[in-house]
MARMI-371061 format. One record per residue (C-alpha): residue number from 0; z, x, y. Coordinates in steps of 0.02 Angstrom, whole numbers, always signed. Layout:
# MARMI-371061
[NUM; [Z; X; Y]],
...
//
This chain:
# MARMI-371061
[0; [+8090; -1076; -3052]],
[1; [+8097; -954; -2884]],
[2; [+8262; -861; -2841]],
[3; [+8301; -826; -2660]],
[4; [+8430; -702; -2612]],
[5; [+8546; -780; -2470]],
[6; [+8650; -696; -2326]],
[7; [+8811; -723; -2429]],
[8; [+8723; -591; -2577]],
[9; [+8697; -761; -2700]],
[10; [+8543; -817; -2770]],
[11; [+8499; -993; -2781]],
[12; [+8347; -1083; -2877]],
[13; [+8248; -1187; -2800]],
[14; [+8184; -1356; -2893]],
[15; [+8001; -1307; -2861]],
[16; [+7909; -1147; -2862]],
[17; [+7829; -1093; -2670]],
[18; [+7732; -939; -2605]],
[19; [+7806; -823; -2480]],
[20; [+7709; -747; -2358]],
[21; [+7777; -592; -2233]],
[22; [+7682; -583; -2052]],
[23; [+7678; -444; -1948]],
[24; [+7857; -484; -1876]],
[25; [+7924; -515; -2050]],
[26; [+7970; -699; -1995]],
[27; [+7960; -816; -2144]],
[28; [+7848; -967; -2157]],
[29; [+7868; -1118; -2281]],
[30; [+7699; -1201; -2354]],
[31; [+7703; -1343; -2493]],
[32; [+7924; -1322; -2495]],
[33; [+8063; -1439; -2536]],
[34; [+8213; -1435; -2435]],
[35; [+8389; -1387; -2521]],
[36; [+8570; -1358; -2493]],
[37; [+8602; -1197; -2496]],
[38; [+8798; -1158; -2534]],
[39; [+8855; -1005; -2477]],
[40; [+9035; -906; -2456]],
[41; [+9029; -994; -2258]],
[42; [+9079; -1161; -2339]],
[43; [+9198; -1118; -2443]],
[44; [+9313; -1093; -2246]],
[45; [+9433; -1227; -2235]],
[46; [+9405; -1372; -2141]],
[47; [+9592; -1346; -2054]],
[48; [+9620; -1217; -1968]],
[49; [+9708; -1148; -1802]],
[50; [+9534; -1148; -1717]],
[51; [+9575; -1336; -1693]],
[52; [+9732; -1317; -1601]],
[53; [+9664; -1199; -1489]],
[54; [+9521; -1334; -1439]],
[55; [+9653; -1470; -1397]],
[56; [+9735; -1331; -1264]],
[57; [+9574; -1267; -1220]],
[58; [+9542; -1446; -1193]],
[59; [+9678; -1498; -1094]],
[60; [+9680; -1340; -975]],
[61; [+9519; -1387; -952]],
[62; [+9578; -1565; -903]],
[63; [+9706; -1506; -770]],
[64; [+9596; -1385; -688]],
[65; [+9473; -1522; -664]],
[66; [+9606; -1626; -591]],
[67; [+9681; -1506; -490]],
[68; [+9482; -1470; -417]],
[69; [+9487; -1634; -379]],
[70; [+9630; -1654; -290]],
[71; [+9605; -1483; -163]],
[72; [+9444; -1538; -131]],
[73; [+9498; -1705; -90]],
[74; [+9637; -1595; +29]],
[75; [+9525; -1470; +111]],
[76; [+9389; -1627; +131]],
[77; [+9551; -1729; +225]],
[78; [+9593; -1543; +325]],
[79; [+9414; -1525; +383]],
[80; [+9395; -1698; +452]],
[81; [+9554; -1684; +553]],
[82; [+9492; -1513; +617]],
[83; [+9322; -1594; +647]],
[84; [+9409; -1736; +742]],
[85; [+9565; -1651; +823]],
[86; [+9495; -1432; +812]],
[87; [+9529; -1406; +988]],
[88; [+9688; -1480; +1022]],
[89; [+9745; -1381; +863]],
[90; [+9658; -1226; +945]],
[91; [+9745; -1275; +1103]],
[92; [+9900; -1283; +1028]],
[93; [+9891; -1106; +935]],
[94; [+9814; -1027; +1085]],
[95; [+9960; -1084; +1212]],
[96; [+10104; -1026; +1081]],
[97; [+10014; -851; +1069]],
[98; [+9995; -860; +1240]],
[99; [+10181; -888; +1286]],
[100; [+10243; -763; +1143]],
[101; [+10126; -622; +1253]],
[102; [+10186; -699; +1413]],
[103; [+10360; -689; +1346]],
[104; [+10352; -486; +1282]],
[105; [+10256; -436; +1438]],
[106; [+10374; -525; +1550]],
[107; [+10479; -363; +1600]],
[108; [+10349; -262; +1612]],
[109; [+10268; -375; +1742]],
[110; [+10411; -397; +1842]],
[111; [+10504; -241; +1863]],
[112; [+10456; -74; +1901]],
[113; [+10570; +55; +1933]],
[114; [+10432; +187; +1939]],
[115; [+10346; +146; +2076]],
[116; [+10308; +242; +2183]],
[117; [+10304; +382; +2048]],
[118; [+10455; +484; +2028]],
[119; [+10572; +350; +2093]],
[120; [+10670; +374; +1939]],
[121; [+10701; +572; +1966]],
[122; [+10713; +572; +2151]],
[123; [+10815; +450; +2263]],
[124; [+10831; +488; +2457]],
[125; [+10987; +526; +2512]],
[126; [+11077; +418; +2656]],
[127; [+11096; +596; +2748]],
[128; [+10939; +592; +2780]],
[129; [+10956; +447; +2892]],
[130; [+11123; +508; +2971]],
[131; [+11203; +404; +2875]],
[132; [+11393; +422; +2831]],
[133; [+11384; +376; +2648]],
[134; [+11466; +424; +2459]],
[135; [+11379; +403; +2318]],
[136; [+11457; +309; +2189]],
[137; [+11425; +253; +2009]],
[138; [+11508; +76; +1933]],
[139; [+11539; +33; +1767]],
[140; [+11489; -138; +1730]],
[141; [+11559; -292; +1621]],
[142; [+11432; -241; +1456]],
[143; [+11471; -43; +1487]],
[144; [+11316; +7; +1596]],
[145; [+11335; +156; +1704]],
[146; [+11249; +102; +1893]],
[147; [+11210; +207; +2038]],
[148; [+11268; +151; +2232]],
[149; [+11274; +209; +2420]],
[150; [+11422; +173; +2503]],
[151; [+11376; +188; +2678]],
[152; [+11546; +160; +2792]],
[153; [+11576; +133; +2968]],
[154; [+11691; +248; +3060]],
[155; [+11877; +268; +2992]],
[156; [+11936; +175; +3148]],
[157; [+11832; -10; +3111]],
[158; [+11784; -1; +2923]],
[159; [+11925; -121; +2902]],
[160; [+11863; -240; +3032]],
[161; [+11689; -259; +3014]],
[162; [+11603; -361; +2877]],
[163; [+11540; -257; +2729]],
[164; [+11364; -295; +2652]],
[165; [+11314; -298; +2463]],
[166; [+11132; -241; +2482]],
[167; [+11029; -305; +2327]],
[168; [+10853; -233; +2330]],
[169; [+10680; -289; +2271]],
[170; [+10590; -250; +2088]],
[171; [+10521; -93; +2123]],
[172; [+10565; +80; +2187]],
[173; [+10759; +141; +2206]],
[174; [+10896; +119; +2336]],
[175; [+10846; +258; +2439]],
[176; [+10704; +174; +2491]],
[177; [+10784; +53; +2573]],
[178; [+10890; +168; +2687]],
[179; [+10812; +119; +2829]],
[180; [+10824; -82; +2823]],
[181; [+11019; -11; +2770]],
[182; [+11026; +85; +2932]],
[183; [+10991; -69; +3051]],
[184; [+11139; -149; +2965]],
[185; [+11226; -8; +2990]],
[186; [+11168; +33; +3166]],
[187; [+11125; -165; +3238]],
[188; [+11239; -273; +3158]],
[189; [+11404; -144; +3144]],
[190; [+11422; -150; +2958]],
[191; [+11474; -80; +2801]],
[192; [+11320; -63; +2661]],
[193; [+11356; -48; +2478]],
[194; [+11196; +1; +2422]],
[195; [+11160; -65; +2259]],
[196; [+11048; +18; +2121]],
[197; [+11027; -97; +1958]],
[198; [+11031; -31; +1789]],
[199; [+10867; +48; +1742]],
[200; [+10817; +101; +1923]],
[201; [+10853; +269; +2018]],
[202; [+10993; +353; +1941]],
[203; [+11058; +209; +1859]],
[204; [+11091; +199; +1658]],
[205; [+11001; +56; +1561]],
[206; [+10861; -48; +1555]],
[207; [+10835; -194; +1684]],
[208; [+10835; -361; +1619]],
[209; [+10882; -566; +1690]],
[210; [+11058; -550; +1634]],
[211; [+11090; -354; +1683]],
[212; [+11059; -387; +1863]],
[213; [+11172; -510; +1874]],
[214; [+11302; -409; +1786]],
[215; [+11250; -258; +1900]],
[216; [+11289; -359; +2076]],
[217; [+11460; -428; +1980]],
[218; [+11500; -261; +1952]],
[219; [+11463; -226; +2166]],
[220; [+11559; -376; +2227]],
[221; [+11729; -342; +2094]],
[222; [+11700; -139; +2169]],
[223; [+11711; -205; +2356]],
[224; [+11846; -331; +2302]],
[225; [+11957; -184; +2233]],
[226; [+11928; -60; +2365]],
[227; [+12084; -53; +2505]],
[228; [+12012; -15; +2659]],
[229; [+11884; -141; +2692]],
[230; [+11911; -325; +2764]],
[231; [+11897; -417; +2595]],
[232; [+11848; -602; +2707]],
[233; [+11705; -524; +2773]],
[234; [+11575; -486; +2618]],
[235; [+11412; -519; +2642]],
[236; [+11281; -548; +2502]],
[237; [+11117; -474; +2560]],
[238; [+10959; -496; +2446]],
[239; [+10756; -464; +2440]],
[240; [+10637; -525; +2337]],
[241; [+10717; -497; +2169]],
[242; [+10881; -480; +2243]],
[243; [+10881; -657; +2305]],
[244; [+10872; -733; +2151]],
[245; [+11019; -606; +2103]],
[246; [+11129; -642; +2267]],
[247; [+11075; -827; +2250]],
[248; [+11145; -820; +2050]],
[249; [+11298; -729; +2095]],
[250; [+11362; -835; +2257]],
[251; [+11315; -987; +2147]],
[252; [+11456; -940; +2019]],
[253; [+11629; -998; +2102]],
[254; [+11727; -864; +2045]],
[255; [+11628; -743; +2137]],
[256; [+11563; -850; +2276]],
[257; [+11729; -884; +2335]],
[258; [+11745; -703; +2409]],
[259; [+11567; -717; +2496]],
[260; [+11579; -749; +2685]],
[261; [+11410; -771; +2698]],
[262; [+11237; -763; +2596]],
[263; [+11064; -702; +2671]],
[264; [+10918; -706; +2568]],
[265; [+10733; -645; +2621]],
[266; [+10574; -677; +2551]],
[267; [+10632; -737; +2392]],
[268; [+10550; -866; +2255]],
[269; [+10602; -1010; +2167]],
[270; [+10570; -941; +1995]],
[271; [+10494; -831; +1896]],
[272; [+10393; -996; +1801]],
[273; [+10338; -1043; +1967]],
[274; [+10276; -874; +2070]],
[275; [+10172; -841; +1907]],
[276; [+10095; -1002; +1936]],
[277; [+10063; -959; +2095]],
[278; [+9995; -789; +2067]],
[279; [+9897; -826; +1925]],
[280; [+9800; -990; +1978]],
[281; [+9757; -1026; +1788]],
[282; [+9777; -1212; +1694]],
[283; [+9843; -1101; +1552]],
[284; [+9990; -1041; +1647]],
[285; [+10036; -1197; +1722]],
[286; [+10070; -1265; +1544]],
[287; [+10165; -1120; +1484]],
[288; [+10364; -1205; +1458]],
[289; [+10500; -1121; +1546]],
[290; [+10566; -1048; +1388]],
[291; [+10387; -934; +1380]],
[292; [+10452; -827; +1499]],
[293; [+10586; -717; +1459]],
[294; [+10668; -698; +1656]],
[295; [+10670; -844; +1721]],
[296; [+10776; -828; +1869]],
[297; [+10808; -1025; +1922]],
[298; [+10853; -1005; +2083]],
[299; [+10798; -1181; +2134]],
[300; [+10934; -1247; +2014]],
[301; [+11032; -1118; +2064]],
[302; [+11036; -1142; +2237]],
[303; [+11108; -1325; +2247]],
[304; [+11253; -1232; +2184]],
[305; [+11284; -1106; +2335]],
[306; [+11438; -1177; +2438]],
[307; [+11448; -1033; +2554]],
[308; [+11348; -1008; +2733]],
[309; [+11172; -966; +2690]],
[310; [+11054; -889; +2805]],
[311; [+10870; -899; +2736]],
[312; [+10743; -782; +2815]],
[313; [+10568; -793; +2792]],
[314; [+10408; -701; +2840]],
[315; [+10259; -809; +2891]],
[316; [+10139; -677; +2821]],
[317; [+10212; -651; +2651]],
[318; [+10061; -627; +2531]],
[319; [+10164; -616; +2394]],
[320; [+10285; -762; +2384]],
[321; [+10233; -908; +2463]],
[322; [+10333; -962; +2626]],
[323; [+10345; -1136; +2554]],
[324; [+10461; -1074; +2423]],
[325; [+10596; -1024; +2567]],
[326; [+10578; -1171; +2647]],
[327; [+10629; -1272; +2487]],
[328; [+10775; -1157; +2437]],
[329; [+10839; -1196; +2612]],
[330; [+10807; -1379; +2571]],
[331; [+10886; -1381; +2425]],
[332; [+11033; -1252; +2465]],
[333; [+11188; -1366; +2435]],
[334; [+11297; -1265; +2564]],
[335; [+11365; -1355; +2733]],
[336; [+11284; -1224; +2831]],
[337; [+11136; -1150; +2831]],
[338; [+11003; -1081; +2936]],
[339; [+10815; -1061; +2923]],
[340; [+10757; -919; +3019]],
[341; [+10554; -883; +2994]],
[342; [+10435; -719; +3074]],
[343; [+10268; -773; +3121]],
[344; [+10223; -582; +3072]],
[345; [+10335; -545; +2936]],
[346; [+10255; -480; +2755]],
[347; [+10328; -477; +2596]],
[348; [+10436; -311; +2631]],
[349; [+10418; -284; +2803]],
[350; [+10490; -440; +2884]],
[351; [+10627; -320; +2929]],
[352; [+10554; -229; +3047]],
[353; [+10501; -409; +3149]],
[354; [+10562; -397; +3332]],
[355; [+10734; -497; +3338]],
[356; [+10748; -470; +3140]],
[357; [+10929; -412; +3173]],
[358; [+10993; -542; +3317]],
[359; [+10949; -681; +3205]],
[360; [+11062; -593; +3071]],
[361; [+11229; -543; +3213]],
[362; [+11204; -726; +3275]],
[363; [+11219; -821; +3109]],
[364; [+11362; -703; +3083]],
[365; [+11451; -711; +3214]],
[366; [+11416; -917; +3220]],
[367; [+11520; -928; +3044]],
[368; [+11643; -806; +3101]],
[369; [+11677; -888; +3278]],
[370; [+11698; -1071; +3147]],
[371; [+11808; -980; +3031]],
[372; [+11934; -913; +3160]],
[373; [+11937; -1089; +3270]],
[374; [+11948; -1181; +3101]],
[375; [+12056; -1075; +3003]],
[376; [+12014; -1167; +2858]],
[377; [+11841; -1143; +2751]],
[378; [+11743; -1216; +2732]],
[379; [+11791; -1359; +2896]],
[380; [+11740; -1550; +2879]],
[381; [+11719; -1541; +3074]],
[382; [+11597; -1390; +3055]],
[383; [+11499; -1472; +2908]],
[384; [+11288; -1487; +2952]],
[385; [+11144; -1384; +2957]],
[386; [+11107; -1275; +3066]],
[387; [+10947; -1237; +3119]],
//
């Protein structure tokens, strides 16, 4: 009877005797041996234990990650065959709505620039320069903005007679450079100039912005309103570029439209959706939504509103805003009267200094004053037409 020592530390006999031999890598081999069942402390471990609890959740994890596999890929297999199928109208999609939240930050500092030329924020020309008899004023306006004006005034003896212009200006630069288009109202067509500087421009407090302008020229028209010595039927709402869609806003809103004798806007655009379509000839662009841009400035909407006389001038040789774009405000200007008066040689901010620039002006003017003294009633059913 052999003994042989287990791992446990018992020995066990086996039923027949067998030789043990030891190799080199002390590996044991069997010759001639019987096979037996060999207890040792290992059994003695309880067949229930905690081990099999841990298998049934190890199991069923198991289970619901499988599941859940399933399912995502069964998700992301559905997400890539709609992006195979549909990718560039979702690329599209995503590229136009970053598109129009850039188009939509960058929008003021496209438009307006009250730095150019440099320095136009420190230094401002002074009206004296042109012989001009002028005050410099500031206004306060309806949201608390401090803005910068020239008052330029005719002598003592006819400021009350004369009409008095609100002058708004373009997007760039400051008021004092447009003392000299001021001084051929001043000089040629006998009037009073309030020379208005918007909020962010010149010597003006603020930042410039859709609804600020339009605040800025309420705040010009209440100042002329409230000021004693000036013939409050005769205002005149005078605007370039950028200040036509401000004049065109501002005569377009009854309560302040009813105190404008007449309206003259030059070289001005329908809106700010459709000069950047213009300007920037790209597909993208066009399919931008008005709401993309953050000024807008509607004056096509805007100008079926305007009741008062409107005299539309526009230069032939604009590079900047199409001449088209006149010609349909003046279309689509709901006022009675209105002229259409176009330079064959007139650019974007010269059309000013076009030969018979200021007759066309005195004759529209003195046209609606002549009809408002014979009529004394405004505006008059018999008077009603265009005039061209």
């Amino acid at each position: 009877m052999a003994k042989l020592k287990t791992d446990a530390g018992s020995f066990v006999a086996t039923k027949e005797p067998f030789p043990i031999r030891c190799d080199k890598n002390d590996s044991f081999r069997l010759q001639n041996s019987t096979a037996v069942e060999i207890p040792t402390e290992v059994s003695k471990i309880p067949k229930k234990t905690g081990f099999r609890d841990i298998k049934i959740v190890s199991n069923l994890a198991l289970f619901i990650i499988m599941k859940c596999w399933m399912t995502c890929s069964a998700a992301v297999f559905v997400i890539f065959v709609i992006y195979w199928c549909y990718g560039s109208l979702i690329a599209l999609v995503l590229f136009l709505f970053a598109l129009s939240g850039l188009v939509f930050q960058i929008g003021d500092f496209l438009l307006y620039h009250p730095n150019q030329p440099p320095q136009s924020r420190l230094y401002v020309p002074l009206p004296s320069l042109f012989g001009l008899p002028a005050e410099s004023i500031f206004l306060k306006t309806a949201d608390d903005v401090k803005i910068h004006a020239f008052f330029i005034k005719q002598d003592t003896s006819i400021i009350g007679q004369v009409p008095t212009v609100l002058y708004l200006h373009g997007n760039a630069g400051n008021i004092g450079h447009r003392l000299p288009n001021a001084q051929g109202f001043f000089q040629y067509c006998g009037c009073n100039v309030l020379l208005l500087e918007y909020r962010g421009y010149g010597h003006s407090e603020g930042t410039p912005s859709e609804e600020g302008l339009y605040l800025d020229a309420q705040a010009g028209l209440q100042y002329l309103l409230q000021v004693s010595y000036i013939d409050k039927s005769k205002i005149i709402v005078f605007g370039r570029s950028l200040g036509g869609a401000v004049a065109i806003d501002l005569v377009s809103r009854p309560r302040f439209g009813k105190y404008v004798l007449v309206l003259i806007v030059e070289n001005t655009f329908t809106s700010i959706p459709d000069i950047a379509k213009e300007m920037f000839n790209w597909k993208i662009v066009k399919c931008l939504p008005v709401w993309a841009f953050k000024n807008q400035f509607l004056s096509l909407k805007k100008i079926k509103k305007v009741k008062r006389p409107t005299l539309f001038i526009s230069g032939e040789a604009d590079l900047l805003i199409p001449p088209h774009m006149m010609k349909l405000l003046c279309q689509m200007c709901g006022s009675p009267l209105k002229r259409f008066q176009s330079f064959q040689y007139g650019t974007h901010n010269e059309t000013w200094q076009c030969k018979g620039y200021y007759r066309a002006i005195n004759i529209f003017i003195d046209d609606i004053m002549l009809a408002q003294q014979e009529m004394q009633l405004w505006p008059s059913k018999a008077f009603e037409g265009e005039i061209y």
